[in-house]
C-alpha positions as CSV (number, residue, x, y, z in Angstrom):
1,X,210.4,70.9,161.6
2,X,212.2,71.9,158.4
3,X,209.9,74.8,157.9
4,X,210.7,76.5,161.7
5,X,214.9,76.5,159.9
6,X,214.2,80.0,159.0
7,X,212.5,81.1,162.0
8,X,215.4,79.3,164.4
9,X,217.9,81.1,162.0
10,X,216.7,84.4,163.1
11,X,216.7,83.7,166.4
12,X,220.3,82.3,166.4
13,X,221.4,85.5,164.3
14,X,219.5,87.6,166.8
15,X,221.1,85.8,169.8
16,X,224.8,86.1,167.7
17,X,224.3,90.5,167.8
18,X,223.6,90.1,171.5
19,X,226.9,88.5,172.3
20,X,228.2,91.4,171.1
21,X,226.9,93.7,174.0
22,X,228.5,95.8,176.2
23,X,228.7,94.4,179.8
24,X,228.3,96.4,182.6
25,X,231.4,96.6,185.3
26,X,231.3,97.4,188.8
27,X,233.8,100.1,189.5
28,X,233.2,101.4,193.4
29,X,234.4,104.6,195.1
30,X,237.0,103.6,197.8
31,X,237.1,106.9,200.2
32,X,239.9,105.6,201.8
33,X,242.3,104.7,198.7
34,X,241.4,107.6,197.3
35,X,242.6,109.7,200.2
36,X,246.1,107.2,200.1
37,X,246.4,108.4,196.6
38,X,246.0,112.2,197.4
39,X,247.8,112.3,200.1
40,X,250.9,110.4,198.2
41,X,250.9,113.0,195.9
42,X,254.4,114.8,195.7
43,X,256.6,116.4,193.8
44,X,259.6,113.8,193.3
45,X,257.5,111.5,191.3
46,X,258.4,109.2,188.6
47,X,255.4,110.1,186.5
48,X,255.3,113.8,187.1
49,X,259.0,113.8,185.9
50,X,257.9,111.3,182.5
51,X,254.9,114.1,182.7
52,X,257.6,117.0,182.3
53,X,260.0,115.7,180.4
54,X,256.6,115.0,177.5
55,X,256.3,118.5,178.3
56,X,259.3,120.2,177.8
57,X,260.8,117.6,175.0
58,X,263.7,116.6,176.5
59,X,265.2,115.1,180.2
60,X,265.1,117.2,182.9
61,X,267.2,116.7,186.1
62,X,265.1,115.1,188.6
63,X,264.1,116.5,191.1
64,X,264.3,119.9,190.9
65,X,266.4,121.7,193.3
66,X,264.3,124.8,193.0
67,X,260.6,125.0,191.5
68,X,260.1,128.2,190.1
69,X,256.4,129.2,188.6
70,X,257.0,127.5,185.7
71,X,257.7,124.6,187.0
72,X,254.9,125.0,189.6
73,X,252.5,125.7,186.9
74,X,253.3,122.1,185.5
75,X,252.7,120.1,188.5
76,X,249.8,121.9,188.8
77,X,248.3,120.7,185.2
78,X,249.5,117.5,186.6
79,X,247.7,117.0,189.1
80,X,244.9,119.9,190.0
81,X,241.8,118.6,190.5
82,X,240.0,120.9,188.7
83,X,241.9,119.8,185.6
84,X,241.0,116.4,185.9
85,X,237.2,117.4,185.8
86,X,237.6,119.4,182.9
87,X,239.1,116.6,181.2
88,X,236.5,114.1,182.3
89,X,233.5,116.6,181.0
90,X,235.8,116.3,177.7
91,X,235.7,112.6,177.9
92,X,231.5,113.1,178.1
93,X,231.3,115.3,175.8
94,X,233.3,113.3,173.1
95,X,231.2,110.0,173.7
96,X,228.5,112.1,172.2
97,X,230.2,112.1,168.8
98,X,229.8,108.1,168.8
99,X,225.9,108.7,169.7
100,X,225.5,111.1,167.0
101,X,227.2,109.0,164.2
102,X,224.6,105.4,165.2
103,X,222.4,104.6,162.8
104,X,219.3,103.6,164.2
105,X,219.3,99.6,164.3
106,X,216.3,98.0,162.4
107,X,213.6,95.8,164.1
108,X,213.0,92.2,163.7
109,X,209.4,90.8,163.9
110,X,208.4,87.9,164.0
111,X,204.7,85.8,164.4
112,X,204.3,82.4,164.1
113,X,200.9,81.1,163.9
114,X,199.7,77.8,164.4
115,X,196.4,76.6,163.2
116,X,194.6,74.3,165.6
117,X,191.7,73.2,163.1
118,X,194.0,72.4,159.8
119,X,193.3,69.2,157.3
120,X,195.8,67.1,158.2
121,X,197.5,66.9,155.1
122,X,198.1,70.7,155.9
123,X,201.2,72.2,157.9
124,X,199.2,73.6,160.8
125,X,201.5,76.7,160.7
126,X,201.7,80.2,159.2
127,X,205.3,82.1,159.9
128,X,205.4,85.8,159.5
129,X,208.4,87.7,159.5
130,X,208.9,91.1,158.4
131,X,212.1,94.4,159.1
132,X,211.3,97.5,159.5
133,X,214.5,99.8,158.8
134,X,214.5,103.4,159.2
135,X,216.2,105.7,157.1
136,X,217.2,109.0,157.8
137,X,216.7,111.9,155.3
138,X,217.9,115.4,155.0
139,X,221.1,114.3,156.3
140,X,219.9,114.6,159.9
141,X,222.7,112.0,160.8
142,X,225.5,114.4,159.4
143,X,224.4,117.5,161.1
144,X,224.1,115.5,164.3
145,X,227.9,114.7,163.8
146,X,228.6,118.2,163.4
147,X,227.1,119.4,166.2
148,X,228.6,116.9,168.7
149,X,231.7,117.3,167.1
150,X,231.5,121.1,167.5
151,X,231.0,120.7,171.3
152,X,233.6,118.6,171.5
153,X,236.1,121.3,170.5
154,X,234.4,123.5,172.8
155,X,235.1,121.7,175.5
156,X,238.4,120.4,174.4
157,X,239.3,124.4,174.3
158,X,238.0,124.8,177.5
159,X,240.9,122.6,179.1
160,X,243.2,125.0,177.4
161,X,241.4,127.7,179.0
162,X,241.3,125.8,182.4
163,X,245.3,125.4,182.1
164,X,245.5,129.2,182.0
165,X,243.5,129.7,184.7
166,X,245.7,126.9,186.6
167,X,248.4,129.2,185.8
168,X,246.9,132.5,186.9
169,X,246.4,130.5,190.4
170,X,250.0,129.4,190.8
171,X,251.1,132.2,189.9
172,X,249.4,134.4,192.7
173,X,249.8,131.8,195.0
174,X,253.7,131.6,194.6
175,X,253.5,135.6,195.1
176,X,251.4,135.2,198.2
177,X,254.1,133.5,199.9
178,X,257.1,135.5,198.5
179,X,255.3,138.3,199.8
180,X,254.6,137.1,203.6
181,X,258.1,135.6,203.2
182,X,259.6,139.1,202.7
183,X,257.0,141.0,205.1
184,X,258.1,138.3,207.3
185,X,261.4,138.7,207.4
186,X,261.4,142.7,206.8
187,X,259.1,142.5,210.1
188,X,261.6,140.7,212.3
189,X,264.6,143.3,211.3
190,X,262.1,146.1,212.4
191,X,261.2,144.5,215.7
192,X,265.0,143.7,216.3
193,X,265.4,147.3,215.2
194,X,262.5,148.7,217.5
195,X,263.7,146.4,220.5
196,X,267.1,147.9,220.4
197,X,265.7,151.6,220.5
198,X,263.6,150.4,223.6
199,X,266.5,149.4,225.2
200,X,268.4,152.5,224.0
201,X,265.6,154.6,225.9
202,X,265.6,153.1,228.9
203,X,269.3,153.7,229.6
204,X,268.9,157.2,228.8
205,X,265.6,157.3,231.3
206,X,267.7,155.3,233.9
207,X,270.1,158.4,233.8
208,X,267.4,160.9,233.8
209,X,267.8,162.4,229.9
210,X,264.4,161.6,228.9
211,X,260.5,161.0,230.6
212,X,259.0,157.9,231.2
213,X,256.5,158.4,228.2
214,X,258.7,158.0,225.9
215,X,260.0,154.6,226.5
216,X,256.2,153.8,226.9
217,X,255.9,154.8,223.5
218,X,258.5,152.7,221.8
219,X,257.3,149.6,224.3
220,X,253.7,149.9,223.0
221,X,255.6,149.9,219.5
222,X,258.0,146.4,220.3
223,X,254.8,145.0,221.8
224,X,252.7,145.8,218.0
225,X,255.5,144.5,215.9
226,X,255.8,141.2,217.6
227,X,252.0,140.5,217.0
228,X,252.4,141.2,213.6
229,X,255.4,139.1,213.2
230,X,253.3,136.6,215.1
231,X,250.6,137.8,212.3
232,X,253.5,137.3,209.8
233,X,254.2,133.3,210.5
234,X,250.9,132.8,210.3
235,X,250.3,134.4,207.4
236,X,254.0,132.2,205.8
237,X,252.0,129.2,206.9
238,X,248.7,129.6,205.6
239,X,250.5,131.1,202.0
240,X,251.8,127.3,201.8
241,X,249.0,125.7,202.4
242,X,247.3,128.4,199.7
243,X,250.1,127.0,197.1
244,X,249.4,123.3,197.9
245,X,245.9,123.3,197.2
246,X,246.2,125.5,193.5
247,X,248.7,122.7,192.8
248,X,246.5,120.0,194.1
249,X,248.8,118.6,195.9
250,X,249.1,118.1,200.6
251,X,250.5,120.8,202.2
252,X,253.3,118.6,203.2
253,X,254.6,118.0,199.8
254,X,255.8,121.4,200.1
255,X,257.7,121.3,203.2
256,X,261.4,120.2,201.4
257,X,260.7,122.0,198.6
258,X,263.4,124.9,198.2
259,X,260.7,128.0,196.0
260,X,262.4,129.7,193.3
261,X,261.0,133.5,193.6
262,X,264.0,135.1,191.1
263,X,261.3,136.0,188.6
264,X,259.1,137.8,191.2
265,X,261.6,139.7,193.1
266,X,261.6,142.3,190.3
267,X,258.9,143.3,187.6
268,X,259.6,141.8,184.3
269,X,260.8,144.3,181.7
270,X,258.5,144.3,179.0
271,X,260.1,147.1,176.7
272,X,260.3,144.2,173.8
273,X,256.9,142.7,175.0
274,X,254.4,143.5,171.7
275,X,251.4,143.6,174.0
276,X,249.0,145.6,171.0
277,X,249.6,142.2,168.8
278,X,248.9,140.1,171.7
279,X,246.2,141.9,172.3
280,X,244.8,141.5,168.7
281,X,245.7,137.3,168.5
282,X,243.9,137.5,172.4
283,X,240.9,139.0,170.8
284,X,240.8,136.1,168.0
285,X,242.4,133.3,169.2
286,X,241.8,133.3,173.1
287,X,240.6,129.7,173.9
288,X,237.5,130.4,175.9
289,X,236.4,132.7,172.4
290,X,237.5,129.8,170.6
291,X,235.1,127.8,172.8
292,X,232.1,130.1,172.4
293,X,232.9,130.0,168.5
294,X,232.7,126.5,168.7
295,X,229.4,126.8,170.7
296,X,228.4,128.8,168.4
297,X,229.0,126.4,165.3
298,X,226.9,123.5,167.6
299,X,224.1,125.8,167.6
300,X,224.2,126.6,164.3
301,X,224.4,122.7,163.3
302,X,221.2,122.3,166.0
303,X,219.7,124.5,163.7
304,X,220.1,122.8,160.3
305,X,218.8,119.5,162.2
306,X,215.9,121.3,163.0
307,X,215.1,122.3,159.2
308,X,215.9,118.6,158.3
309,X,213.1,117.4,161.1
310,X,210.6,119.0,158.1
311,X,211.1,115.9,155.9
312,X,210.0,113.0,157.4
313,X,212.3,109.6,157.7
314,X,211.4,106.3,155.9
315,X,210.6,103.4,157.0
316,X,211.7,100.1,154.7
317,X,209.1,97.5,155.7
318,X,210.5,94.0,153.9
319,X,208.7,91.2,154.6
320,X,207.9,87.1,154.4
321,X,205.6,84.6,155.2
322,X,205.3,81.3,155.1
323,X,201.7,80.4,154.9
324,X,201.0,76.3,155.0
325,X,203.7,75.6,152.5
326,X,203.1,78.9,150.2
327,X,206.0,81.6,150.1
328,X,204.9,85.7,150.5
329,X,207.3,88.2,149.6
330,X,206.3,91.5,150.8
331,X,208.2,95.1,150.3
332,X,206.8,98.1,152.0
333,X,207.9,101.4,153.0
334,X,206.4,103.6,154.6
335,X,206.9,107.9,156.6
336,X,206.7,107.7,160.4
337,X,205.5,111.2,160.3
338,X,203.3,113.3,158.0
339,X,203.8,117.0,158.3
340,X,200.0,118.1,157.9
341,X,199.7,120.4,161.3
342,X,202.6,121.9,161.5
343,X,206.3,122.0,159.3
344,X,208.1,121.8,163.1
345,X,208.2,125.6,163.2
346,X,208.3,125.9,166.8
347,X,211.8,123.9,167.4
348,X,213.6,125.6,164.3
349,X,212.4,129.1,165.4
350,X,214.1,128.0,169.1
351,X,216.7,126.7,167.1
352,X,217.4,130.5,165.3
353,X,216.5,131.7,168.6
354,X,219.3,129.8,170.1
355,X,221.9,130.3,167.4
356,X,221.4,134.4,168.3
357,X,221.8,133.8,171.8
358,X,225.5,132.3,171.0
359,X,226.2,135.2,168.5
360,X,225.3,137.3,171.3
361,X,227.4,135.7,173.7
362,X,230.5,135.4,171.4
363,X,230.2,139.0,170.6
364,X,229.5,139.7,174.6
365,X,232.8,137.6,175.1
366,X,234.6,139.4,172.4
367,X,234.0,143.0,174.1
368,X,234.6,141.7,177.8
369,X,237.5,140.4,176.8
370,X,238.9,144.3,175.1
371,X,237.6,145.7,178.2
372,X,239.6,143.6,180.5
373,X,243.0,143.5,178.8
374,X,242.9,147.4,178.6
375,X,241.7,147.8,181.8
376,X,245.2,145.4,183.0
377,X,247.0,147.1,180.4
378,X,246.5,150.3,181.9
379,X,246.6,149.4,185.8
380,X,250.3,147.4,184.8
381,X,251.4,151.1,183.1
382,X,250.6,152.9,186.3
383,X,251.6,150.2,188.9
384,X,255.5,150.6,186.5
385,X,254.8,154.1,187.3
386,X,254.3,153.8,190.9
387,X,257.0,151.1,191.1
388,X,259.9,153.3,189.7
389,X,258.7,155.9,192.4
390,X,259.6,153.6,195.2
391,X,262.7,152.1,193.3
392,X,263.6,156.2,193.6
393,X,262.5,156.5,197.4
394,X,264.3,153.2,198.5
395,X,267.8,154.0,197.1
396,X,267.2,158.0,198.7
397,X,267.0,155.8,202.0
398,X,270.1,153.5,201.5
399,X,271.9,157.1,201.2
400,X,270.3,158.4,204.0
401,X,271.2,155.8,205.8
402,X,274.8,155.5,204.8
403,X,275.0,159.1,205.7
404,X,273.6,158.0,209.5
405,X,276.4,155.9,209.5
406,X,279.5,157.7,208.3
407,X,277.9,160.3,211.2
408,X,278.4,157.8,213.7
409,X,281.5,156.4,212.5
410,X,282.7,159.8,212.9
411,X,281.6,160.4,216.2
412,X,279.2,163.3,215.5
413,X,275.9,161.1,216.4
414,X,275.0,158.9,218.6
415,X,273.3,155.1,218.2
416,X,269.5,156.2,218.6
417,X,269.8,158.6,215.8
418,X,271.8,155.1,213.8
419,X,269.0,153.0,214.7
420,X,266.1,155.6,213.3
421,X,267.7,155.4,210.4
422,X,267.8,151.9,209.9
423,X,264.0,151.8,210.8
424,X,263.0,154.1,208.5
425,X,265.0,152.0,205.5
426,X,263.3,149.4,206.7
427,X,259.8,150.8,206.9
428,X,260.7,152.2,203.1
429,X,261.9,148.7,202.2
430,X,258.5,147.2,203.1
431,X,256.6,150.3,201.1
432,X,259.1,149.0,198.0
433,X,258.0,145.4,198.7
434,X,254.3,146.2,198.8
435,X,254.6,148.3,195.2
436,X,256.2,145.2,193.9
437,X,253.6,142.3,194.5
438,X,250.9,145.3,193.4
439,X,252.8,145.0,190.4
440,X,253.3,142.0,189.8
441,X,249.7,141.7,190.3
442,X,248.8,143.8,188.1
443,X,251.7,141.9,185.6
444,X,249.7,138.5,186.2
445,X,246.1,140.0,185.6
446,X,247.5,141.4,182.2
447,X,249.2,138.0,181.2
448,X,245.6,136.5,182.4
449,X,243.6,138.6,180.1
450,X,245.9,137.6,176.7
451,X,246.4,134.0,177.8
452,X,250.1,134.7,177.1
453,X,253.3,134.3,178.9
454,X,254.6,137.2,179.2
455,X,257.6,136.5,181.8
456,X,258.1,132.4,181.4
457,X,260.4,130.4,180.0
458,X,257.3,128.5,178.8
459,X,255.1,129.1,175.5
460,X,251.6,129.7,174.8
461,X,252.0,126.9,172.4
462,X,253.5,124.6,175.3
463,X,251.1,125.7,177.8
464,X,248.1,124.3,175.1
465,X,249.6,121.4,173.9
466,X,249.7,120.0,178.0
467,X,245.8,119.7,177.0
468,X,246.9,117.3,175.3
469,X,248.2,115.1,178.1
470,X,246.1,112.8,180.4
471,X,247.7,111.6,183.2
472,X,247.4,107.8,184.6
473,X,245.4,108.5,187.9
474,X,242.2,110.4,186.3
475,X,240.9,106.9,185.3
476,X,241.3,105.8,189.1
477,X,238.1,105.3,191.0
């Protein structure tokens, strides 16, 4: 018995390392707590306030009478789903770092042999134990770590990226319902507007000054403008429900929620905006080419794995036996792989291959980005243009219509001609409303393309570090 110690040693010490496993735990989808959780989702929450107040560095006054895009943009970081998938690709993609750093764990054998025909002054036993250890060479272990470490940052400057594009959907969103807010309301002055002049008609064809055509006319016209202010609820509604879901957030967290549109109801002046250095730190420091960079840098490090793969690993190979009462020490080592066909020129020439493809697609990247933030740069220059135009055309029209008036204040007109006037400022006040959400269109596509703020109270540095933050509910099932 005193010669199995050793062997029962092992086995206790082998049992010991298995203690020390992971176990699995059961963590099931619940379809309907998650759709409790979504749907109590809103913006008066504790944690988005301890969320914005990370943020911003300081308290803020909770809740917000007014959410402006900023602010929107936030919540949206918060709690957008698409955020929380880009985070939990992160998540995956930084458990590869651990794999790449384990050494590969050594393997116990073990053969005990028992001899049925021994003397019997013999120990009718032989016990055979031996490790094999494998040890890496080349320093294939290192470059693994740099290549997992390298996709890491890729995809942790991805969320940065996502965050903008979070932004870039807020953004429009918020303008999609200032703007059928305004057509809205622009179309209910011109139908009250219209109506009147319909009226105004048919007194003049009840006392014969005018033919029954015309008051056809301006029927058919009441009749068009209160489908499109029908058109134009809809529309209000549906731009709501648009906002909600960029945010990630129900429809109905919206409803008391007073929108704060002051930065949208006029183009941002950017006289003291140095767009040709934003465009030279976009077309360096952008986070998606920061992420193709660091793509790049994994592919290189795939690469230098692939040239270590030439030299084969060792294997260590100790050893004892215990042979009827005699003691064998063995030491052995040994290469699991002798490079006589081939030098493993096939997966270090698809390794170069694929290092070229990311150069490629870096420089590919690189130039689609230039393309892009000229080609904003230039349509935000004309849509300026174009809005100074109607900023011209709309204040001719308040003087034309202030001219209408002192005429009829003065007697020397009558109310039809009034109300023409007023219809026409209002048909130029909708032309002036549909130059401005071109513009600040064309502002947003600009501010997309250099992944800079260019009319926020936030920073590009604040806007990155919320990367940074990893709110409670993504680790809900």
């Amino acid at each position: 018995m005193q010669r199995l110690l050793p062997f029962l040693f092992l086995l206790s010490l082998l049992s010991l390392l298995l203690n020390g496993c992971v176990e699995f735990q059961d963590r099931p989808l619940q379809p309907a707590a998650s759709k409790m959780r979504l749907e109590a989702r809103s913006l008066t929450s504790h944690e988005l306030q301890t969320f914005m107040q990370t943020v911003s560095g300081s308290a803020v006054l909770w809740p917000f009478k007014r959410w402006n895009v900023d602010q929107l943009t936030l919540a949206a970081i918060y709690y957008n789903q698409d955020m929380a998938l880009i985070r939990a690709q992160a998540d995956t993609v930084d458990a590869g770092i651990i794999t790449a750093g384990q050494r590969p764990n050594p393997t116990l054998n073990v053969s005990p042999t028992w001899i049925s025909n021994a003397v019997a002054a013999s120990q009718p036993w032989i016990i055979g134990s031996s490790l094999s250890i494998p040890i890496e060479t080349a320093g294939k272990r290192d470059y693994r770590i740099q290549k997992a470490q390298a996709l890491s940052d890729a995809a942790h400057l991805r969320i940065v990226d996502s965050i903008w594009l979070v932004r870039g959907r807020i953004r429009l969103a918020m303008l999609e319902v200032f703007a059928a807010r305004q057509s809205e309301q622009l179309l209910k002055q011109q139908f009250g507007i219209q109506q009147a002049m319909t009226q105004r008609l048919e007194q003049q064809l009840a006392a014969g000054e005018l033919s029954r055509l015309d008051v056809m006319r301006a029927r058919l016209a009441s009749n068009a403008l209160q489908l499109n202010v029908s058109a134009a609820e809809k529309r209000r509604n549906q731009s709501r429900a648009l906002l909600a879901n960029a945010m990630g957030v129900p429809v109905s967290s919206l409803a008391a929620v007073e929108l704060d549109f002051a930065a949208l109801d006029i183009p941002a002046d950017l006289a003291g905006v140095p767009v040709q250095v934003l465009r030279d730190i976009a077309l360096k420091q952008r986070p998606d080419l920061l992420a193709a960079l660091a793509d790049y840098n994994a592919a290189q490090a795939a690469l230098q794995i692939e040239i270590a793969n030439q030299y084969p690993n060792i294997q260590a190979n100790p050893g004892y036996t215990w042979d009827i009462g005699a003691h064998y020490w063995t030491l052995a080592a040994s290469a699991l792989q002798l490079p006589v066909f081939h030098q493993n020129q096939g997966s270090i020439a698809e390794a170069e291959a694929k290092r070229q493809e990311m150069a490629v697609r870096f420089e590919a990247l690189q130039l689609r980005i230039l393309g892009d933030i000229d080609r904003a740069q230039a349509g935000l220059s004309a849509m300026i243009a174009k809005w100074q135009d109607a900023e011209k055309q709309t204040r001719l029209q308040q003087d034309n219509l202030q001219s209408s008036q002192a005429l009829f204040q003065a007697g020397e007109t009558d109310s039809l001609a009034l109300l023409s006037a007023e219809l026409e400022g209002i048909v130029s006040e909708t032309a002036r409303l549909n130059v401005l959400i071109e513009t600040q269109q064309a502002l947003n596509a600009l501010e997309d393309t250099l992944r800079y703020p260019l009319a926020s109270a936030l920073t590009a540095k604040s806007i990155a570090d919320t990367a940074l933050w990893k709110s409670p509910h993504e680790n809900t099932p």
